[in-house]
N, C-alpha and C positions, 0 to 999 in steps of 0.2 A: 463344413466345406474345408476340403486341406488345398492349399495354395503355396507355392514355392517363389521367393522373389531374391535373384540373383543378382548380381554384378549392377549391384546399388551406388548412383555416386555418391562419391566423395561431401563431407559436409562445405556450402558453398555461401560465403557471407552475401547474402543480395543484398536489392540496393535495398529495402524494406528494413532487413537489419543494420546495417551500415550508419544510414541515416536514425533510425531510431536510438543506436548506441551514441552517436555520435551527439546527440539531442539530450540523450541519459547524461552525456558525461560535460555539459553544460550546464544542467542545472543542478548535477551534483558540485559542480564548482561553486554556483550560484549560491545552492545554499547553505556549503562550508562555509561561503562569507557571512550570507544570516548567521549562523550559528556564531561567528566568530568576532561579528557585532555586536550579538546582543546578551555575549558573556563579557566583551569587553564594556558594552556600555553600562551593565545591569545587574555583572557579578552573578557568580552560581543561584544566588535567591532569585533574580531576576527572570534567570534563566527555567528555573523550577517553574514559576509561578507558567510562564510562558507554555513550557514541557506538559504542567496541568493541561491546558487548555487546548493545545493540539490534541492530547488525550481524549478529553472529553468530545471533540470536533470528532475523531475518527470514530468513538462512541457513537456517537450519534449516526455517521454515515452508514456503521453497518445495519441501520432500519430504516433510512431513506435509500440505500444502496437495493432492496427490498426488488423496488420498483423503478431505480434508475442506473444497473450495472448492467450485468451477462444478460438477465431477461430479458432487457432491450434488445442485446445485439444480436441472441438466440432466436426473440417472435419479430424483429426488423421484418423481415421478408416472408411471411408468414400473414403479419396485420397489420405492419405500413406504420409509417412514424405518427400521424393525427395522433390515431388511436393511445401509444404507448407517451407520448406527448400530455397528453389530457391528464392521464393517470399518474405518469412520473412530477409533474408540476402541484398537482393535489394533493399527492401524498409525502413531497418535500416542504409543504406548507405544512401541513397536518403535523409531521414528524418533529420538526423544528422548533415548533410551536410550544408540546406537551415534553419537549426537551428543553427547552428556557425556561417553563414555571418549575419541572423540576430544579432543575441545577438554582434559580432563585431560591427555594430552600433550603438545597441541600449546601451550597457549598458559595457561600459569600463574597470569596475570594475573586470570583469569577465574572467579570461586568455583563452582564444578559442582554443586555440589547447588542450588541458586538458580536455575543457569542449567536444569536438569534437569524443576524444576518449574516452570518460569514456559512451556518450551516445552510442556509438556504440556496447561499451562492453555491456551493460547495457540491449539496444535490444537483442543482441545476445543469452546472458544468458537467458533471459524470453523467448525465443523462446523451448531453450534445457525443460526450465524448464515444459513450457508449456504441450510439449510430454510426460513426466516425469506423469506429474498428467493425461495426457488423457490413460495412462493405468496403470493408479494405481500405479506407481514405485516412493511411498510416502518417501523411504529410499534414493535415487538418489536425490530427491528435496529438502530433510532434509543437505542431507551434501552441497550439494552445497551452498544455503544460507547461512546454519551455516559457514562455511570457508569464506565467503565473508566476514562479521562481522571480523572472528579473523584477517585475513591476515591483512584488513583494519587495524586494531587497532597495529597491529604488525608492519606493514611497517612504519603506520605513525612517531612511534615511532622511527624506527631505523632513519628515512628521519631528523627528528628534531635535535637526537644525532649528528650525522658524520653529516648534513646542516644545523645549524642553521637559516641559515640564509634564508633560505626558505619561513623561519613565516608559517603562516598559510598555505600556497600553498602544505606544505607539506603535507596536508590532499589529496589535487588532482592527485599528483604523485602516493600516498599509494591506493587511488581509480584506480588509473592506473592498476597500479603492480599488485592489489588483484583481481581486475576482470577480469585481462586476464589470472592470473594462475587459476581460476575458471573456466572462459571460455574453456580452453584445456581440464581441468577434466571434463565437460558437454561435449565435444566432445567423448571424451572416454566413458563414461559411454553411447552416444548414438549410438555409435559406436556398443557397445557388444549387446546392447539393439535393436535396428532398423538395424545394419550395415550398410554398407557407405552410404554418403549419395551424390545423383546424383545430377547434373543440369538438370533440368526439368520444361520447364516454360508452361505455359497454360493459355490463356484470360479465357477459362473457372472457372479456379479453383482463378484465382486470382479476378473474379467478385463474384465468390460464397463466399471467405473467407471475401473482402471485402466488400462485402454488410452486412455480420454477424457482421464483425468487427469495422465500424463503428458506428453501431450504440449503441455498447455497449460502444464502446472509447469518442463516444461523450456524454454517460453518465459518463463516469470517469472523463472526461474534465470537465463539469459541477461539478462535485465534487470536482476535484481538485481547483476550484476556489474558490467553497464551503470551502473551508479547508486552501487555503493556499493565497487568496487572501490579508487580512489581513497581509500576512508579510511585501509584497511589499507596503501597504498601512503607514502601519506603519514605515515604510521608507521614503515613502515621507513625512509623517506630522511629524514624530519626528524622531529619529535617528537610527544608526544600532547597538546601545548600546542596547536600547528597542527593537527593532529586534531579539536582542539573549538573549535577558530575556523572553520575550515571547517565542522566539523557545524552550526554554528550557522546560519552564512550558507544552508545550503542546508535544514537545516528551517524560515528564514524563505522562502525559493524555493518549497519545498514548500506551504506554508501557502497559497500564491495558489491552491493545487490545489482547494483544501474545493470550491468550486462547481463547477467540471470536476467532482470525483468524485461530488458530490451528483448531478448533472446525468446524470453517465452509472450511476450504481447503479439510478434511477429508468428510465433511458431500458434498463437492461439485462433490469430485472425487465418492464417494457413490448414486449421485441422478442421475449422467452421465450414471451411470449401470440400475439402479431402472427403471429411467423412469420419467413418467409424471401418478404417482399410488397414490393410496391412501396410500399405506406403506412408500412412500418416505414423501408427507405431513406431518403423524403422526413423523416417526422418526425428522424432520426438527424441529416440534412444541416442540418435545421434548429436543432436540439439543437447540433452544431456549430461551427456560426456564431455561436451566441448566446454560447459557450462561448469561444471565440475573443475575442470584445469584450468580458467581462470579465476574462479574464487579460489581455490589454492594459493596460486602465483598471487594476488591480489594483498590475501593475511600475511604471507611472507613478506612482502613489501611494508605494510601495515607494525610486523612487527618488530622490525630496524630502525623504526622509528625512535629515537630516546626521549624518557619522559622529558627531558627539562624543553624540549622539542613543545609537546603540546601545554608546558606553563607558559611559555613565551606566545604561542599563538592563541591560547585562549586564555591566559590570567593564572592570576593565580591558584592555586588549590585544583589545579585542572589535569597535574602530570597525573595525576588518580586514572582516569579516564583510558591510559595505557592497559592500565591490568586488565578493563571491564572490555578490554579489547582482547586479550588474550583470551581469557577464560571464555569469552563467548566466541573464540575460533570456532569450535566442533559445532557449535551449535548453527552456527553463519553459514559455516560447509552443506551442514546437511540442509538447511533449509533453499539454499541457492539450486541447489537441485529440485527440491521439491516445490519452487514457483514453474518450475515447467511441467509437470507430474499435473500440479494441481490444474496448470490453463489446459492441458490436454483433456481431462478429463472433464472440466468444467465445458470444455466446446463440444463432447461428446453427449452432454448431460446426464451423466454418472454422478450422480449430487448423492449419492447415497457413501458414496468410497470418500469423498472430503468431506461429509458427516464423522466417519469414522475417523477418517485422519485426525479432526479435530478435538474431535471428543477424549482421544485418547492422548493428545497436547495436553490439553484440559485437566486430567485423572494425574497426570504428572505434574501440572502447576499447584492444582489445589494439594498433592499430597506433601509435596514441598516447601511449599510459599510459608506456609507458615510456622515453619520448624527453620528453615534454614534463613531465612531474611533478619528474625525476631535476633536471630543469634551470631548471624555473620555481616547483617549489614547488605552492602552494594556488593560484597563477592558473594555472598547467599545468593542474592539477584541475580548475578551471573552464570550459576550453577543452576538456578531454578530454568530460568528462562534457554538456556542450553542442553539441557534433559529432555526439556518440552518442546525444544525444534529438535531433537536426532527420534524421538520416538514418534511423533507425528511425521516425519520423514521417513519413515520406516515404513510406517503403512503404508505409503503410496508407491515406494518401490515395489511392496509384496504384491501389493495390487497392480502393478505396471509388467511386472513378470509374469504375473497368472493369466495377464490378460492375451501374453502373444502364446502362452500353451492354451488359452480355450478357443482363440483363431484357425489356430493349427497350422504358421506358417513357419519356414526357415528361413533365417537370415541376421 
């Protein structure tokens, strides 16, 4: 079918995106502060150990995320929340579960009952969250994350006062505490929203979700490697000093993302309605673009900053963290773009094209990682992890182009 769509508006911030940036750019403050407590209270080692463990936390989500992300918000309307309800809670059990006897092996350092239920919460919430965006209820998804940030930051702080002596653990208790009083508020709001919710299990629907939902999780798994590979690497060849200099540097990287991901959550919950149209491609390309010129503007900002800037706000041995900012500019850029690529196509269920995007993240980390880290360190890291977001960013523009020539519209 060839189609022409002309005299297209202008791109237009609704209130959807407005408030969601606006939400992004509160809890990016929120958790500047985390981040700036708990290198002050705990020093880059403190910080490492912590860094691990988020690691491993996001580990683990991308196979509870399985049966409690996009599936959800994809079969919502389709097989009703009971259903995906039953599934997403069973299979965040299950996951979290044979993810705490591992990590009790493998890695010591890590307190497993902590790590056991904060994964659990952690499922749970993304499940709520997930229905929240399959019909639009952008205000219910806004608070809940945003509260996760404060509590977090809040609790930790009280845990540290009245327990000193906790050290750093205190950040896993305050993950405790903050995501299960989110959790009951995601209960409640899905309550008023969907009403109770049943036990209801089905080989049907749990073959359908999981078949959707693997294969988008095995694209996040590859990206997660893509991304966070590097920490653990940098733990074995040097220490978890360099572990939380690096983390730092790249959850300030990270942080330019709040509008990108604002931009594309809105734009993803909008192409779920649209369709597979030419008016959802236009609006995306435009979304984009816009998206593109503020992560620019954002690093330029980012890189005025002078190191003695970030010793003083986060300790010492921390002006390091400047350069891990630099060097993963291109990489920031291009990935900023490509969280909107990916939600468009993920709402289309093109699960085969962010297969490929990531795979070939993937083919770039592993060919890298281990010649450049062994030998440069945290700037090795830098270069690995910024190769693997401009070439995984590549494929989904090729893919985003190819897709308005097999439409066959102008505009």
């Amino acid at each position: 079918m060839y189609f022409c769509i002309s005299n297209m508006k202008t791109f237009r911030l609704d209130k959807d995106f407005i408030v969601t940036a606006s939400t992004k750019v509160l809890i990016l403050l929120l958790n500047f502060a985390t981040v700036i407590f708990t290198t002050q209270l705990w020093g880059s080692e403190g910080k490492g150990f912590i860094a691990i463990f988020v690691a491993d936390i996001s580990l683990v989500a991308t196979f509870t995320n399985i049966l409690t992300n996009s599936s959800v918000s994809f079969f919502l309307k389709k097989i009703g929340h009971s259903p995906l309800a039953t599934l997403a809670f069973l299979w965040t059990f299950i996951v979290s579960s044979v993810a705490a006897v591992v990590v009790a092996f493998v890695d010591v350092s890590v307190p497993v009952l902590p790590f056991f239920v904060v994964a659990v919460l952690s499922g749970c919430i993304t499940f709520h969250s997930s229905l929240f965006l399959g019909v639009q209820k952008i205000f219910q998804y806004n608070v809940a994350t945003l509260l996760m940030s404060a509590l977090l930051l809040i609790f930790m702080l009280l845990i540290y006062w009245f327990f000193p002596e906790t050290g750093y653990h205190a950040y896993f208790y305050a993950q405790i505490l903050s995501y299960g009083l989110v959790l009951v508020l995601c209960h409640i709001f899905t309550h008023k929203i969907f009403g109770r919710i049943r036990f209801s299990f089905s080989f049907d629907t749990l073959r359908k979700a999981f078949n959707f939902g693997w294969q988008e999780e095995l694209s996040a798994f590859m990206q997660f490697l893509n991304a966070r590979l590097c920490f653990y690497l940098i733990g074995i060849y040097a220490d978890m000093s360099s572990v939380g200099i690096f983390s730092v540097g790249v959850t300030i990287s990270e942080a330019i993302w709040v509008f990108s991901r604002s931009i594309a959550l809105v734009q993803y919950s909008k192409v779920l309605k649209m369709g597979d149209t030419a008016e959802a491609w236009l609006e995306t390309r435009k979304v984009t673009l816009v998206t593109l010129a503020i992560t620019v503007s954002c690093i330029a900002v980012a890189a005025c900053v002078p190191m003695p800037v970030f010793e003083f706000v986060f300790g010492d041995g921390f002006g390091e963290s400047k350069i891990v900012i630099l060097l993963l500019a291109i990489g920031i850029t291009a990935n900023a773009v490509a969280l909107v690529l990916f939600n468009y196509f993920s709402a289309l269920g093109r699960l085969k094209i962010l297969l490929l995007r990531s795979s070939a993240g993937l083919v770039a980390t592993l060919a890298l990682s281990f010649w450049l880290i062994p030998m440069w360190g945290i700037e090795g890291a830098c270069v690995v992890n910024s190769c693997s977001y401009l070439v995984s960013s590549t494929v989904l523009v090729v893919a985003f182009v190819r897709k308005k020539r097999i439409m066959g519209f102008c505009g």
